[in-house]
N, C-alpha and C positions, 0 to 999 in steps of 0.2 A: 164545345167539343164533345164528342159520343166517348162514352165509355168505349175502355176498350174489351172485345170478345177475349175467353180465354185461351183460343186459340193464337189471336199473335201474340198475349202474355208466352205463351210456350214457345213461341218460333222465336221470342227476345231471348229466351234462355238458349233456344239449340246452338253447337260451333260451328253451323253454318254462317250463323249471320254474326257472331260473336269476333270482333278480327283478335288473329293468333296474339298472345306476345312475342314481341322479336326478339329474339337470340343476340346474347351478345357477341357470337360471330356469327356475321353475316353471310346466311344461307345454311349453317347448320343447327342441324332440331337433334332432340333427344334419341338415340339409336344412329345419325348418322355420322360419316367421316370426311372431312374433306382431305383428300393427294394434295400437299405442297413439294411440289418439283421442283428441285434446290437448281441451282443455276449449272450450267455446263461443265467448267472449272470445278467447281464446288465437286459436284458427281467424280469427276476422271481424281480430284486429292481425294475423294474416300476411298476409292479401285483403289487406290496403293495401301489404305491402311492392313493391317491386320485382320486375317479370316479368324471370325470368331470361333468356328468351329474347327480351327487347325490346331493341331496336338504335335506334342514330338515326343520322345520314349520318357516315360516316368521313370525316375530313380529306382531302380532293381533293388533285392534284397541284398546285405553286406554279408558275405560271408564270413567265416573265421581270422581268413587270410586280409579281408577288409578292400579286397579287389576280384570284386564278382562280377561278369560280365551280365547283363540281362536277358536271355537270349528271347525270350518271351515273351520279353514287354519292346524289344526292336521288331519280332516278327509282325505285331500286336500293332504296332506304330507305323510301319512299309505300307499294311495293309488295306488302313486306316487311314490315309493320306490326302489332305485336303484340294490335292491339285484337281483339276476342272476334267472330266471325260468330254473333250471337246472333239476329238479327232474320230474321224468317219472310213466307211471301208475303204472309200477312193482315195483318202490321202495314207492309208496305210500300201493301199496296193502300189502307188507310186515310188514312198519311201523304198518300199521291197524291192519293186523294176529297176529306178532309176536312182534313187539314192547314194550310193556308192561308187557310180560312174563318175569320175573326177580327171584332175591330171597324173593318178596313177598309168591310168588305161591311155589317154591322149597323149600325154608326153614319156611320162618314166617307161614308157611300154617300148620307147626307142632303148633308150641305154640299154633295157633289158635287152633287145637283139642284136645291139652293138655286142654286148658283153657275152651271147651264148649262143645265137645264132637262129633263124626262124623253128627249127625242131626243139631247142631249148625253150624256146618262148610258149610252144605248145604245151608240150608237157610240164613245166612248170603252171601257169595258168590253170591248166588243166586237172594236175594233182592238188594244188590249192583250192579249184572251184569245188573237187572232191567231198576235200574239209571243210569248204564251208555247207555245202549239200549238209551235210551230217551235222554239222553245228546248230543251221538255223534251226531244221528239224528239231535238233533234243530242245534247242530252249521255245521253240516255237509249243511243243508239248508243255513245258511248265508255265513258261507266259500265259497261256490259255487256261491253268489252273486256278496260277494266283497271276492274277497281273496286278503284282504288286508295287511299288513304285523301288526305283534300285536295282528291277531286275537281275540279273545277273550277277552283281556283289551281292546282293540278296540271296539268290540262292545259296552263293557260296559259304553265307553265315550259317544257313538252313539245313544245307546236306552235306558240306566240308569240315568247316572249321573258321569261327569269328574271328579267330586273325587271320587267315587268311581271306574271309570278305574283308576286312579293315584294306589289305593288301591287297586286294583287286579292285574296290571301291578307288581309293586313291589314286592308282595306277590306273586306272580310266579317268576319272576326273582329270590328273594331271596331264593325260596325252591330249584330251580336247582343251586343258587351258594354255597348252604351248602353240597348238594346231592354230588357232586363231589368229593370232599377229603371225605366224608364219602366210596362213593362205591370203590375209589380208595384203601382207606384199608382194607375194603372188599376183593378187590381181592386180596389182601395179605395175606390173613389170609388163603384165600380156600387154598392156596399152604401148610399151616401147614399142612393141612391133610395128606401131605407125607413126614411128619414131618423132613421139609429143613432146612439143616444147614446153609444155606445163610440168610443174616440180612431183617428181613420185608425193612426196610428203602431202602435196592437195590431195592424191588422189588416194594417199591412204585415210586421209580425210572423213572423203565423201564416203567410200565403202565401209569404212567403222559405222561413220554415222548409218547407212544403209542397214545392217547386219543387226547392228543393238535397237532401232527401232523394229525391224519386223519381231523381233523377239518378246518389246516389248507390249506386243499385241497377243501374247498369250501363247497356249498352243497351239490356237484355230490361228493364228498368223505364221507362224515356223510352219503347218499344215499344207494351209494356203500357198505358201510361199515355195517350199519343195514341188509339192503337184504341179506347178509354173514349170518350175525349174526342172524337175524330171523329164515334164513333156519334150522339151526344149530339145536336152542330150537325147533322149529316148528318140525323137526324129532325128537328129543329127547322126548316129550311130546308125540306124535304118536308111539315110541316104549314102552314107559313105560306105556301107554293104554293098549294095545297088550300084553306086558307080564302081567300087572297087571289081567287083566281076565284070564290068562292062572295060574295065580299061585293061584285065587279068585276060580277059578277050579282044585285045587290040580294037575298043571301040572309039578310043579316047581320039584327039585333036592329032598327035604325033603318030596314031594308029600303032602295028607292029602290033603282032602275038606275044607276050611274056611266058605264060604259063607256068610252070615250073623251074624253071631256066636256072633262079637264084639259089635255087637249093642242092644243085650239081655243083654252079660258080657261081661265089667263093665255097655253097657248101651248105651242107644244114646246121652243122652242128659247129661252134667256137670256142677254144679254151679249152674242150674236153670236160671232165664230168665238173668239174669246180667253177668253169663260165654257166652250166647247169645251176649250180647249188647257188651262185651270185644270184640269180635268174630269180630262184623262190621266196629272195626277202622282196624284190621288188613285186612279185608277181602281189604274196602276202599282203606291201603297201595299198597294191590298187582296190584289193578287197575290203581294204579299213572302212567300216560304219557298216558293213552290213548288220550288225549285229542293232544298229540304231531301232527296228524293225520292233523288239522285244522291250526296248524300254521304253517306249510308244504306248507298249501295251496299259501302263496303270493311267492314261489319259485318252484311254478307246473309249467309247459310249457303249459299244459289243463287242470286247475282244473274240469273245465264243465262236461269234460268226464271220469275222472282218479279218482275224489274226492268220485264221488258216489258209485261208485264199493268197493271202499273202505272201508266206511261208512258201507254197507251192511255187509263187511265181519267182522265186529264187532262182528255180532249177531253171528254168528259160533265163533271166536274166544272165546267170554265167554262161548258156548253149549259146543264145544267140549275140550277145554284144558284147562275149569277150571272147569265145571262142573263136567264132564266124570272121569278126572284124579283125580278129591281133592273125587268123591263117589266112585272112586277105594282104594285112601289111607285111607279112614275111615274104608272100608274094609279090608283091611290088618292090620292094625295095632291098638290098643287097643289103649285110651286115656290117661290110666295111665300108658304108656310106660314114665319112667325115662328118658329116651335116647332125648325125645322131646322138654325138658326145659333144655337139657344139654349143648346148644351151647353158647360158650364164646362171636360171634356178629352173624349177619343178617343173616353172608355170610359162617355158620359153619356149612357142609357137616353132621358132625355128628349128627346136631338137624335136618337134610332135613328128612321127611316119607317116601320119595322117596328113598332115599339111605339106611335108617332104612327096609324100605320093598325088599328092595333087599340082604341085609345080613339076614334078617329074612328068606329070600327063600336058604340061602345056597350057594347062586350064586357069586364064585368070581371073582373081575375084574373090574364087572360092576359098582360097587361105585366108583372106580376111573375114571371111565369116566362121572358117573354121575358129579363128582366133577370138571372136566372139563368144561361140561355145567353152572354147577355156575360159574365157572369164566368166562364164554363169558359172561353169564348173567347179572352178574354184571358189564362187560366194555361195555357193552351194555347201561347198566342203565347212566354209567358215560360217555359215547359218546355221550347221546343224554341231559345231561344235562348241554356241554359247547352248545351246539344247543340251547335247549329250554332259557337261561338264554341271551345266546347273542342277538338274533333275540327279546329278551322282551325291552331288555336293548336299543337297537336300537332304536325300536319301541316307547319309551317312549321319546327319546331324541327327535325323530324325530317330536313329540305332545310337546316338549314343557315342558316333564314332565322329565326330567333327564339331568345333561351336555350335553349340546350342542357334546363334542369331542364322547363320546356314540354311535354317529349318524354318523360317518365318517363310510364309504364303500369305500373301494378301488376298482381298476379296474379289478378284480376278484369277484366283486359282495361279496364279506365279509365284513361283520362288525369287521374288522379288531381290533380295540380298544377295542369293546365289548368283542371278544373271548379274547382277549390277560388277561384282567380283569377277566374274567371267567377263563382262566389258572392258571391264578398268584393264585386262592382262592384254586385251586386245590395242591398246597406247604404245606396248613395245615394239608395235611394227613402226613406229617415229623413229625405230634403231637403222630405220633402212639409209636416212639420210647420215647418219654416224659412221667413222673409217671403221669402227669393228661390226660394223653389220657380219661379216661373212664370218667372226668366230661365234656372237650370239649365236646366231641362226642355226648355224653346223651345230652345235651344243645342243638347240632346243629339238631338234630334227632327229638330235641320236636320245633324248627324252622320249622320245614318242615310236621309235622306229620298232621296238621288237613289243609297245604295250599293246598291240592288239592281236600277238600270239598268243600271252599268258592269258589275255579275255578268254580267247575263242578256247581254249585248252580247260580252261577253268566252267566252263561252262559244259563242254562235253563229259567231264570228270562229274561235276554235279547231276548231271541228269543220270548218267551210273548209279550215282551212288541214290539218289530219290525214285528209280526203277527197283534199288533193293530194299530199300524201304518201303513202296508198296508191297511190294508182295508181301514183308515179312509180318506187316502189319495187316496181313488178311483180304487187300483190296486186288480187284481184278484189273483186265487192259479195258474191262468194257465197261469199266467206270469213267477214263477218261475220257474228255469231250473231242482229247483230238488226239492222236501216237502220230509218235515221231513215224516217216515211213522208212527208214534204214533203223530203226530200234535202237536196240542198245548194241549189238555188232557195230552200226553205223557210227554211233559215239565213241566207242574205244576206237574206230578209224581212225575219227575226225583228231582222239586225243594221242596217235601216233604220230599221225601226221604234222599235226600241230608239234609235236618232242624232236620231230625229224628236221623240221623250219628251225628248231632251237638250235641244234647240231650242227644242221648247215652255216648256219649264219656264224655260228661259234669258230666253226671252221675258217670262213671266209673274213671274217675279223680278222680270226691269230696270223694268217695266210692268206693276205689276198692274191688276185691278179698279178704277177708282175712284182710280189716280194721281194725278190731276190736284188730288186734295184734300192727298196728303199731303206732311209736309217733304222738305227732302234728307238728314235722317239717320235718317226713317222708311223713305226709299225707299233706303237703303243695308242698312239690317238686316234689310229685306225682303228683300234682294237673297240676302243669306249666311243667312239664314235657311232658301230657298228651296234655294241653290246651292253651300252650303258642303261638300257630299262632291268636289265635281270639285277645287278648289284641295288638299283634301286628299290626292287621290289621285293628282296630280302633285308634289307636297309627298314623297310614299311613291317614285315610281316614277324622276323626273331624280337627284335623288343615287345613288340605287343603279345606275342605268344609269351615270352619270360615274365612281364609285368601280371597278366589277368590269367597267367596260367590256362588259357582256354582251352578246351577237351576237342578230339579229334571224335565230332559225334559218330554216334552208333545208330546205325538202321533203325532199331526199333526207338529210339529215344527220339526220332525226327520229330517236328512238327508238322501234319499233314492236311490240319485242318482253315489254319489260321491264312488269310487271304481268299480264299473259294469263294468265290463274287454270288453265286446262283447256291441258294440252299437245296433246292431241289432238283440239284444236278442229275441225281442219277435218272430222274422221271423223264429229265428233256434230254437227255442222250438217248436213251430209250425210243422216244417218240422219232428221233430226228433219224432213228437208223431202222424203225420200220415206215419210216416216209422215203429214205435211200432205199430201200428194199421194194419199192413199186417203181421204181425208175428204171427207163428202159438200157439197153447194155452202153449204148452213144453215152448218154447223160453221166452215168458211173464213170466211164473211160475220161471224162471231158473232167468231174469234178475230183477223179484223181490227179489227173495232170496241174489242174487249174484250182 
């Protein structure tokens, strides 16, 4: 054998020819990682565990008194909030168009012209869409500041007074956790109209089970799930425009001109001014969730730029799909139509003007699809009330003001505990199969009935009083990213208006329709029927005000900094209104409206 050259001496040493050692796991070396991807199951039970990075308000400092509220460390906490910005412009632009369309506007929108007549129906609607024009605006301005989670009991800790957020927090949570088993048998009932021999209780069933699974898909599912659902009414509202002036012009199958006709005979106007003032709580009802729009905002990806578009299309959604449609139904249909006060609850196709004016035109088919749209409309209503009650629930815990467990968010960005509580309330609509269904129901009904005036009121009063605390505190209008466009004129409107719905109603409680026939312990449970959210919400608001002693803040003591998403806010307002400032007059015109 030849000696070996030093040359393959050296090439026996290099770690080319050298084989590696193997790793005791197979296929990783020093510096690298292998991904083990835990099994399907596995993944979806850790989405429920606990977000590590979710917080709820730290323990505040004790005052003398030993009941010090933290106002600081709750701002500090809203702001802060683990839930997921999942939601995008197009599901906020829908929530704003169509969210709110329900069987306020389909069905209740009859009783209302039973009760006042088609110029009643206008003008209430119409003074109502007023206030909320004005509403959305002021909180659509603070949303866009801090879109903090809580919104609007948030603010009201922020620029009112902590027992009174306590008191409006609650009082919104609690109107969407009675809302739920109500609209759930709601949708139950739209199915009688095709008078199904399957037991309501299946079918209240299946739509629980429907309503708590999209929920349970996070925000981007409740998102998803409305943008469906708004599309839906949003064309249905736009076709029953279109026919409704096609049959208001004698084009329909029975022909005949109407025109005008019903508002001569029987008449425009019903009752006189207190068929009027009946008129404004239902008008009020149909309005309920607009305000959903703003607590959206702390699970936007851009409130700054998605929030405001939004807000805008408010003022179309009242012009065209309540105004346009409810002064087509006074057109078609007479007041003392029988058929109006005929429905058994909310959600009964036969009391809808819309469906009444479609068999009036001869047209078959179409009521059953009308009656279709009620029922999206009502699971509509009940999808955004395990939303609206959970995200309150949260919110409140996370202040300080609810169980501490309330405030758990899992690694899916949900308020996991909150929905689940807001599910479980949705089991009492199992009351429909029960002989006191109609005394729950009526009870939970007059719960919820007057709590989305004190919202709306409550929130117009808060952007007052956070307009006077900018200024006082040295800040300009051209620091915020968006102004309300009716200002603060427009809020004290909105918070008139909204005192005037209290009055009326208060009125129409102590004195309704037709008094004078009933006993004194009908006209007492009419009374709470009518007016049971206000003892409620004072109920909610003097103990916690006597317990924590909480201070009626001052302008200058606000907190104005705490939630402001963009530190560098004032640079990108700046920029975004000398890029509006090369836009030609069309574009200005279109993105003021729009």
């Amino acid at each position: 054998m030849a000696p070996r050259t030093v040359a393959e001496k050296a090439a026996d040493l290099s770690p080319a020819s050298s084989p590696a050692p193997e790793s005791p796991i197979r296929g990783a070396y020093y510096g690298e990682t292998n991904v083990t991807q835990r099994s399907l199951p596995a993944r979806i039970w850790d989405g429920f565990k606990r977000d590590p990075n979710a917080s709820t308000t730290p323990k505040g400092a004790v005052g003398a008194n030993g009941k010090v509220f933290d106002l600081e460390g709750a701002a500090h906490a809203t702001a802060n909030t683990a839930l997921h910005r999942r939601l995008k412009g197009r599901h906020l632009q829908m929530i704003a168009i169509g969210g709110s369309i329900g069987t306020g506007l389909f069905v209740g929108s009859g009783k209302a012209l039973a009760n006042g007549g088609p110029a009643s129906l206008l003008i209430a609607f119409g003074l109502i869409g007023v206030m909320l024009y004005c509403t959305v605006h002021a909180l659509g301005e603070m949303a866009v500041l801090f879109p903090v989670a809580g919104s609007f009991s948030a603010y009201s800790t922020r620029f009112l007074d902590p027992a009174w957020g306590f008191a409006m927090g609650w009082n919104y949570a609690m109107q969407w956790l009675v809302v739920l088993p109500l609209e759930i048998v709601a949708a139950s009932i739209t199915v009688d109209y095709w008078n199904s021999s399957i037991s309501n209780a299946a079918w209240v069933a299946i739509f629980l089970a429907v309503i708590v699974s999209i929920n349970l898909f996070g925000v981007k599912g409740y998102g998803e799930a409305e943008f469906v659902f708004s599309i839906i009414k949003v064309i249905a509202v736009i076709a029953f425009i279109i026919l409704g002036i096609i049959l208001d012009c004698g084009g329909g199958p029975k022909g005949g001109y109407i025109g005008g006709k019903y508002w001569h005979n029987p008449g425009a106007f019903h009752h006189g001014f207190k068929g009027l003032c009946s008129t404004f709580v239902t008008a009020a009802f149909a309005f309920g969730g607009t305000e959903l729009v703003g607590l959206a905002a702390a699970e936007t990806a851009n409130p700054r730029k998605s929030l405001p578009t939004a807000v805008k299309q408010v003022f179309w959604r009242i012009t065209l799909f309540y105004i346009v449609s409810l002064t087509l139904v006074g057109l078609l249909i007479p007041y003392t139509d029988s058929r109006l006060i005929s429905g058994t609850a909310s959600s009964d196709a036969k009391a809808s003007p819309f469906v009444i004016a479609i068999k009036n035109a001869g047209i078959s088919g179409l009521d059953s699809v009308m009656n279709v749209v009620i029922m999206i409309a009502v699971l509509s209503v009940g999808n955004s009330s395990i939303f609206g009650s959970s995200r309150t629930l949260c919110a409140l815990a996370e202040q300080g003001m609810a169980p501490r467990i309330f405030a758990y968010i899992d690694r899916g960005g949900r308020p996991l505990v909150s929905i689940l509580v807001a599910s479980a309330l949705g089991f009492l609509a199992f009351l429909a199969a029960s002989d006191k269904q109609d005394q729950a129901f009526t009870w939970m009904l007059a719960l919820s009935g007057l709590s989305s005036i004190f919202t709306w009121g409550s929130i117009c009063l808060a952007h007052i009083r956070f307009r006077k605390a900018w200024k006082v505190q040295g800040h300009s209008l051209d620091e915020l990213a968006f102004r309300s466009q009716p200002g603060v004129i427009g809020s004290w409107l909105g918070f008139i208006l909204n005192a005037l719905v209290l009055v009326a109603q208060f009125w129409t409680g102590f004195a309704p329709v037709g008094y004078e026939e009933l006993s004194a312990s009908a006209l007492t449970m009419n009374f709470f029927e009518a007016y049971l959210a206000a003892p409620i919400v004072i109920a909610f608001y003097i103990p916690y005000k006597l317990y924590y002693r909480t201070p009626f803040l001052r302008a200058r003591d606000m907190d104005l900094q705490t939630g402001v998403r963009e530190l560098n806010l004032a640079e990108l307002v700046a920029e975004e209104r000398a890029e509006r400032a090369s836009w030609p007059k069309w574009k200005k015109a279109y993105k003021f409206l729009c």
